[in-house]
C-alpha positions, 0 to 999 in steps of 0.5 A: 379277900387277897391282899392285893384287894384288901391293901391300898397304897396312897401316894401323894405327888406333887406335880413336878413343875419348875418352881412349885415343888422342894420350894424349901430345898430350892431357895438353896439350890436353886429352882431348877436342881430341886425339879431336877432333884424332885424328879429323882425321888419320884423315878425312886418311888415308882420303882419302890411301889410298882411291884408292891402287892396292893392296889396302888393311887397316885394323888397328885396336887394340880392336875392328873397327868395321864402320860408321865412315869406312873403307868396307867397299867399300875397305878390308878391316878386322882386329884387332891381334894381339901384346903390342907394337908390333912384334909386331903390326906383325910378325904383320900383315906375315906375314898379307899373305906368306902371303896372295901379296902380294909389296910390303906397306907400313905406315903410321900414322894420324897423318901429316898431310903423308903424301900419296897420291903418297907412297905411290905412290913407296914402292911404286915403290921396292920395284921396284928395293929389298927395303926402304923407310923412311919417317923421322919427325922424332921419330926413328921412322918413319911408314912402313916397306915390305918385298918379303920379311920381315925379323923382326928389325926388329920384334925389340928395339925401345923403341917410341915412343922416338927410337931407333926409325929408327937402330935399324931402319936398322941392321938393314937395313945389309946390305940394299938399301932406300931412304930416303923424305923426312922426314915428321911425325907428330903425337904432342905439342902442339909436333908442331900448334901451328905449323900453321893447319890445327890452330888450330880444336882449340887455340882453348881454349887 
């Protein structure tokens, strides 16, 4: 089997609507820059992903929007389904073993140093490992990959809190995975206000 045949990306995608995603970084910059910020890290994940050699799913959160940024050329798009995070995460990674796919990564959307080589390792690591994780620098993970599923990862998870990755890690301690390099996803005012690239959304403030 081809890697692009036996590789699976998830992407998880909220859609960007004013008021209902960075609600966190929002409550310091205000509704509209988080949109505004939002929509930034979504152009940044499309370009990281959209020449990545493996079949790629956007979820997104409300509704599939057929005309957006994701190309309908490259990107299959579907619909979260489950009452929380990990039971949505849970019952996209079961869709991608059930279709054949026998590496399946997923990520988020909001990882502005996550790159295109990145993702290529982490793939490359399931050659020699069932796992691999991606740590955050909030305490969760930006990225999480399997060769084989493991329900309990998804399973008693305080979603969004920094217990997220030991949580996870622990889990996984009878299981052969690998570490990826610490990235950082942008959640709070404090995850943007040292990086440049961020300044044409903060000039208000």
């Amino acid at each position: 089997m081809n890697k692009k045949k036996d590789s699976l990306l998830l992407i998880f995608t909220r859609n960007p609507e004013l008021g209902k995603c960075k609600t966190r970084l929002g409550a310091t910059i205000g509704d509209s820059a988080a949109l505004e910020v939002y929509k930034f890290l979504l152009d940044h994940t499309v370009k990281i992903t959209a020449d990545l050699y493996a079949k790629k799913v956007v979820y997104y959160s409300k509704e599939i929007w057929e005309n957006d940024i994701w190309d309908n050329a490259r990107f299959e798009k579907r619909l979260q389904q489950g009452a929380d995070l990990g039971e949505r995460m849970e019952n996209a990674f079961w869709d991608g073993f059930e279709r054949g796919f026998e590496k399946i990564i997923i990520i988020g959307s909001d990882i502005f140093d996550l790159t295109l080589n990145d993702l290529e390792n982490a793939f490359e690591a399931l050659d020699q490992n069932d796992f691999v994780v991606g740590p955050a620098q909030d305490g969760g993970y930006y990225l999480l990959g399997m060769k084989k599923l493991k329900t309990v990862l998804f399973k008693n998870k305080d979603w969004g809190n920094e217990t997220v990755l030991e949580s996870t890690l622990n889990d996984l301690q009878h299981e052969k995975y690998k570490l990826l390099e610490e990235r950082n996803d942008i959640d709070h005012y404090e995850d943007i206000k040292d990086n440049v690239i961020f300044d044409p959304f903060l000039k208000h403030m």
